[in-house]
C-alpha positions as CSV (number, residue, x, y, z in Angstrom):
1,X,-7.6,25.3,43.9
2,X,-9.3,24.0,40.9
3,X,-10.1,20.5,40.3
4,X,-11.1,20.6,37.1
5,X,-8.8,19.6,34.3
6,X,-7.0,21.7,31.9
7,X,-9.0,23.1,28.9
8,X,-8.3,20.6,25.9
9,X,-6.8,17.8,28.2
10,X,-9.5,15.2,27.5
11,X,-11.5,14.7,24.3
12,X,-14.9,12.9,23.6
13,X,-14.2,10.8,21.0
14,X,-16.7,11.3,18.1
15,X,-17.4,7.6,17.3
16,X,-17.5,5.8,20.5
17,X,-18.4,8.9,23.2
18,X,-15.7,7.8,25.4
19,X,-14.0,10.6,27.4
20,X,-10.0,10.3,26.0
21,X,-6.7,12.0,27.7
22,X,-5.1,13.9,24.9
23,X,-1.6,11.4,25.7
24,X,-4.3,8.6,25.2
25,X,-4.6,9.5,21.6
26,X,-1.3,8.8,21.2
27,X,1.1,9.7,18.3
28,X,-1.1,8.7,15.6
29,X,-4.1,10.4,17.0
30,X,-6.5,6.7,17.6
31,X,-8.7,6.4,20.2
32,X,-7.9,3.7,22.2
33,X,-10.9,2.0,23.1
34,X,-12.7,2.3,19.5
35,X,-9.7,2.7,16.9
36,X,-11.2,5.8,15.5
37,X,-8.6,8.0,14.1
38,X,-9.1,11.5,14.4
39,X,-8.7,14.0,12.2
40,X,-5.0,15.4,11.1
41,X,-4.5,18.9,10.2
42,X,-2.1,19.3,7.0
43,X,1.2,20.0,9.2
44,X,0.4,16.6,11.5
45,X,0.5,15.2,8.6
46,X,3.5,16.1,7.1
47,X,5.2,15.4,9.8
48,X,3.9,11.6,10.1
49,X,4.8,11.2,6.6
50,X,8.2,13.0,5.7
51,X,11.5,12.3,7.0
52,X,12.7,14.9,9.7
53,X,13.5,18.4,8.2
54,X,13.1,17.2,4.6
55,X,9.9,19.5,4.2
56,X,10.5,22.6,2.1
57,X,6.9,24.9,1.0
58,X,6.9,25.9,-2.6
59,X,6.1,29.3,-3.2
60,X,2.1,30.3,-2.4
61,X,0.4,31.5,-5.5
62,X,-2.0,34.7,-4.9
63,X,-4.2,34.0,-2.0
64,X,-8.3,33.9,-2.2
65,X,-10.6,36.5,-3.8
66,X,-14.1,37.3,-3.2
67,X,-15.1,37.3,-6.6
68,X,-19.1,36.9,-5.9
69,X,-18.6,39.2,-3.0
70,X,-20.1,36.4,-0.7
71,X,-21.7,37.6,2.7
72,X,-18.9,37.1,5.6
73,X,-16.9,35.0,3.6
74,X,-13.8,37.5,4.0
75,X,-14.2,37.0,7.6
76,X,-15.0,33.4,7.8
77,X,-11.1,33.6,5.8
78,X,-9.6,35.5,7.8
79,X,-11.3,33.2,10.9
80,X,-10.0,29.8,9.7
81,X,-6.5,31.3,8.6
82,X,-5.8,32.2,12.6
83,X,-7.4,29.0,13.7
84,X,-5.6,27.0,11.8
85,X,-2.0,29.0,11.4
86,X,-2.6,28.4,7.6
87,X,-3.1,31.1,4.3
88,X,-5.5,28.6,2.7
89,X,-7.2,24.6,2.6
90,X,-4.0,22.7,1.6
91,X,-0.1,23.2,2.3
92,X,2.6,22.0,-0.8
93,X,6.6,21.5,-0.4
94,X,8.9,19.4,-1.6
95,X,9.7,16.5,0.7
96,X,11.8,12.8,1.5
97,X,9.9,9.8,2.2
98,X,12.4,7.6,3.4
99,X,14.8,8.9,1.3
100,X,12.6,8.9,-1.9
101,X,11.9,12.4,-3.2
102,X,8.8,13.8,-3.8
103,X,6.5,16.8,-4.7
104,X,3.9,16.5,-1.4
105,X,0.0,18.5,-1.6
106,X,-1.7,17.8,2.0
107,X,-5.9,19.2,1.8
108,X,-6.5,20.2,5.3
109,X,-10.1,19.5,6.6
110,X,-9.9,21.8,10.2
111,X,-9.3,25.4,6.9
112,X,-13.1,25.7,5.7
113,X,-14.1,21.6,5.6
114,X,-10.7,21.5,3.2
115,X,-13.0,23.1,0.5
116,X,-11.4,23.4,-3.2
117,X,-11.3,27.1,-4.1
118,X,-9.4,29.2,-6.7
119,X,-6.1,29.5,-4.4
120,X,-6.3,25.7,-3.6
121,X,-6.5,25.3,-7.5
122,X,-3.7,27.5,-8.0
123,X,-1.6,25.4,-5.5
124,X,-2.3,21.9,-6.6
125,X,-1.7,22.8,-9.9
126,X,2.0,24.9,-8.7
127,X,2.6,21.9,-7.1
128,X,2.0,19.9,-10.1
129,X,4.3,22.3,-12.5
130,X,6.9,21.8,-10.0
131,X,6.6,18.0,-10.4
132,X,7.5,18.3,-13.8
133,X,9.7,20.7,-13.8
134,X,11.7,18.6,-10.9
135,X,10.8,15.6,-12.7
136,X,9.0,14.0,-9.1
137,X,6.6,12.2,-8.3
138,X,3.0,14.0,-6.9
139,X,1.7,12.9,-3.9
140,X,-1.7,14.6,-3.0
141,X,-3.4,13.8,0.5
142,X,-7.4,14.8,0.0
143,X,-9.3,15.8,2.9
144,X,-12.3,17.9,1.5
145,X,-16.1,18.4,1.6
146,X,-15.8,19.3,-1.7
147,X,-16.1,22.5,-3.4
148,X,-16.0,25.9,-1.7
149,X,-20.0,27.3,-2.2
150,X,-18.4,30.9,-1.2
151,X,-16.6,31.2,-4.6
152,X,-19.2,29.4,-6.6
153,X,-18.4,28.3,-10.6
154,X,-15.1,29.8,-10.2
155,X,-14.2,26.9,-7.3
156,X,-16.6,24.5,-9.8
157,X,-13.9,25.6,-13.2
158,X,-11.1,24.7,-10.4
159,X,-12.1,20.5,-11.0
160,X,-11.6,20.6,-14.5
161,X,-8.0,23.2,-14.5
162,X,-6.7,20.6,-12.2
163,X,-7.7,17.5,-14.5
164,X,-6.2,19.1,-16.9
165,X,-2.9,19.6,-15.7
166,X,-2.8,15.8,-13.9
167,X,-3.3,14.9,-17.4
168,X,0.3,17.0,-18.1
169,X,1.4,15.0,-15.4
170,X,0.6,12.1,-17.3
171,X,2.0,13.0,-20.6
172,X,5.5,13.6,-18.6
173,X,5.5,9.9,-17.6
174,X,5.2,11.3,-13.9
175,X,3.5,9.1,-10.8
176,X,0.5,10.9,-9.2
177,X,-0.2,9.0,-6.1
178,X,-3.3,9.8,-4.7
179,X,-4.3,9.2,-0.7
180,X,-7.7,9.6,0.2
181,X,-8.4,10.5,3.8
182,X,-11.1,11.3,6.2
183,X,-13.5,13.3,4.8
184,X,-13.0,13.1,0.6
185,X,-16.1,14.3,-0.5
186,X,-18.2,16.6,-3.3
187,X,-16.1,18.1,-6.4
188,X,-12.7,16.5,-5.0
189,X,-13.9,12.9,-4.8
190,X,-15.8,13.5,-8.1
191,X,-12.9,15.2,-9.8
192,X,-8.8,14.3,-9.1
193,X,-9.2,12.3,-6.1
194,X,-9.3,8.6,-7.9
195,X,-7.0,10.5,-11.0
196,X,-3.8,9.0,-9.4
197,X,-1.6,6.3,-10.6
198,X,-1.9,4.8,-7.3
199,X,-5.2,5.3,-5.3
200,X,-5.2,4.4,-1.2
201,X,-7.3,5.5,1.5
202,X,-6.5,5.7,4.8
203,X,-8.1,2.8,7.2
204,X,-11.7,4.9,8.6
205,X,-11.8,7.1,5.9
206,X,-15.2,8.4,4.9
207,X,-15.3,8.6,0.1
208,X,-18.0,9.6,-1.2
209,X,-19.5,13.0,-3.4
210,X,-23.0,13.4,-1.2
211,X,-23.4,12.5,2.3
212,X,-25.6,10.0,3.2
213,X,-28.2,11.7,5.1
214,X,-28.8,13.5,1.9
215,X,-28.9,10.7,-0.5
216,X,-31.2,9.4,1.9
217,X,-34.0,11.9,2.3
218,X,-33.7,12.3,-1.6
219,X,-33.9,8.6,-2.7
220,X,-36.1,6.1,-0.7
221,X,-33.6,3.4,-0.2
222,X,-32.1,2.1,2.8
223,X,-28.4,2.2,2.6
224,X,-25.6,-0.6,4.0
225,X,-23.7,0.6,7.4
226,X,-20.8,0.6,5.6
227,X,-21.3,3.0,2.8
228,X,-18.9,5.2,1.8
229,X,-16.3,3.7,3.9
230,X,-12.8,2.9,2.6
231,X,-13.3,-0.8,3.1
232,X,-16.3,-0.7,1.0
233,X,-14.7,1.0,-2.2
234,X,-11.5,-1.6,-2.3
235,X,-14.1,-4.0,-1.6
236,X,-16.0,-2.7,-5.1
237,X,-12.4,-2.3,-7.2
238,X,-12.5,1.6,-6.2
239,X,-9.2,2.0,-4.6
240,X,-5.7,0.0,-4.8
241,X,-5.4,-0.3,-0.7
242,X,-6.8,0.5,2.3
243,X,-4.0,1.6,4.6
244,X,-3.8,1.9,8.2
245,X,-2.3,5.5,9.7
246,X,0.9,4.4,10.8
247,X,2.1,2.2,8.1
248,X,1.1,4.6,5.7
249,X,4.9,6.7,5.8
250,X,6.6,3.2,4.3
251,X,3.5,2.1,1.8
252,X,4.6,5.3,0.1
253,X,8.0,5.2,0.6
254,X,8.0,1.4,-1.7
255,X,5.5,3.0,-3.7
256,X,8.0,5.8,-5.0
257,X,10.9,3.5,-4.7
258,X,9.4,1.0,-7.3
259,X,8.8,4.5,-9.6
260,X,12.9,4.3,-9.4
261,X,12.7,8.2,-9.8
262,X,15.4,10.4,-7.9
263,X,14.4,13.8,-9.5
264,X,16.0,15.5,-12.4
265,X,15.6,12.3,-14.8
266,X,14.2,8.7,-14.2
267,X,15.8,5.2,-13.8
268,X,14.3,3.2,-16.6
């Protein structure tokens, strides 16, 4: 008889090294002896955030294209779609947050780093449409490394569609609240990421567009511990709140319910 433990029962955690039980991580996914939180997929997500069975996917516009015929990018596709159970880097729906309704766009970082491609772009900006159409509020969750380097300019063009249609958003007199989460990074941080109405991070969250390590090697300087850190940023007026994981759910919830909006028309 074995005594080795189950495959995937304990974890080392990435910050601290210390060897965690998967029930250790508990239901927001901390470790308990360094408080780092681990990464969410999109669907852990959701279901942190919306109220129970309140989540309903729009309609998924055309899925990726190998426009530059990249080598082995179909198959890197087709290798993060069955590890991760998902069609493409972000899931959208219509959901509750404590009752207040809401148009929801989660990046998830486990489908290709969370990269923004054409099918991503088509998504956030469905998702978008549908917020105006429904008259909701937008509430994206980043987690990115930035753009996808597979599909090139066309994933580059996807920064400015998406600005564009935020700025529709605008026009309609519709919140976009923006929650920045472990990794934002590249063409996301640098494009729609700090576009909302409201900007938060989550508490841990690495913001930034290059990593450290490369600013480094390309600039001489030595940089502070904290860089790119969510505490950082609010320190330097970058973001409206730094939030912690599991009061997140209700900081949105009285952000939506001071918009006063309950979809199809707005309380003035």
């Amino acid at each position: 008889m074995s005594h080795y433990p189950s495959t995937g029962t304990w974890q080392t955690c990435p910050a601290c090294g210390r060897h965690v039980h998967q029930r250790q991580w508990g239901t927001y996914h901390q470790c308990p002896f360094c408080h780092y939180w681990q990464r969410l997929t999109a669907m852990q997500r959701i279901s942190q955030l919306v109220d129970e069975s309140s989540f309903t996917p729009l309609a998924m516009p055309e899925q990726s294209v190998d426009q530059l015929d990249f080598p082995d990018y179909p198959a890197k596709l087709a290798r993060a779609q069955q590890q991760t159970g998902l069609t493409e880097a972000i899931v959208t729906g219509t959901a509750m947050i404590e009752a207040q309704p809401c148009i929801l766009a989660v990046m998830d970082s486990h489908f290709m780093m969370g990269t923004l491609n054409t099918a991503v772009t088509r998504r956030l900006i469905h998702a978008s449409e549908q917020a105006r159409e429904q008259q909701l509020p937008l509430i994206v969750v980043t987690a990115s490394g930035g753009a996808r380097m597979q599909e090139g300019i066309y994933a580059l063009v996807g920064m400015n569609l998406i600005l564009a249609e935020f700025a529709r958003l605008a026009t309609a007199q519709l919140p976009l609240i923006t929650v920045l989460t472990d990794p934002t990074m590249g063409g996301v941080s640098a494009s729609f990421a700090f576009k909302g109405d409201v900007v938060v991070a989550e508490a841990g969250a690495k913001i930034g567009f290059a990593g450290a390590r490369v600013i480094q090697q390309t600039m001489p300087v030595q940089l502070p511990a904290d860089f790119q850190s969510a505490a950082s940023l609010l320190a330097n007026g970058m973001l409206d709140d730094v939030i912690e994981r599991p009061q997140l759910r209700s900081y949105l919830a009285r952000v939506l319910a001071s918009y006063g909006i309950q979809g199809g028309h707005q309380h003035g």
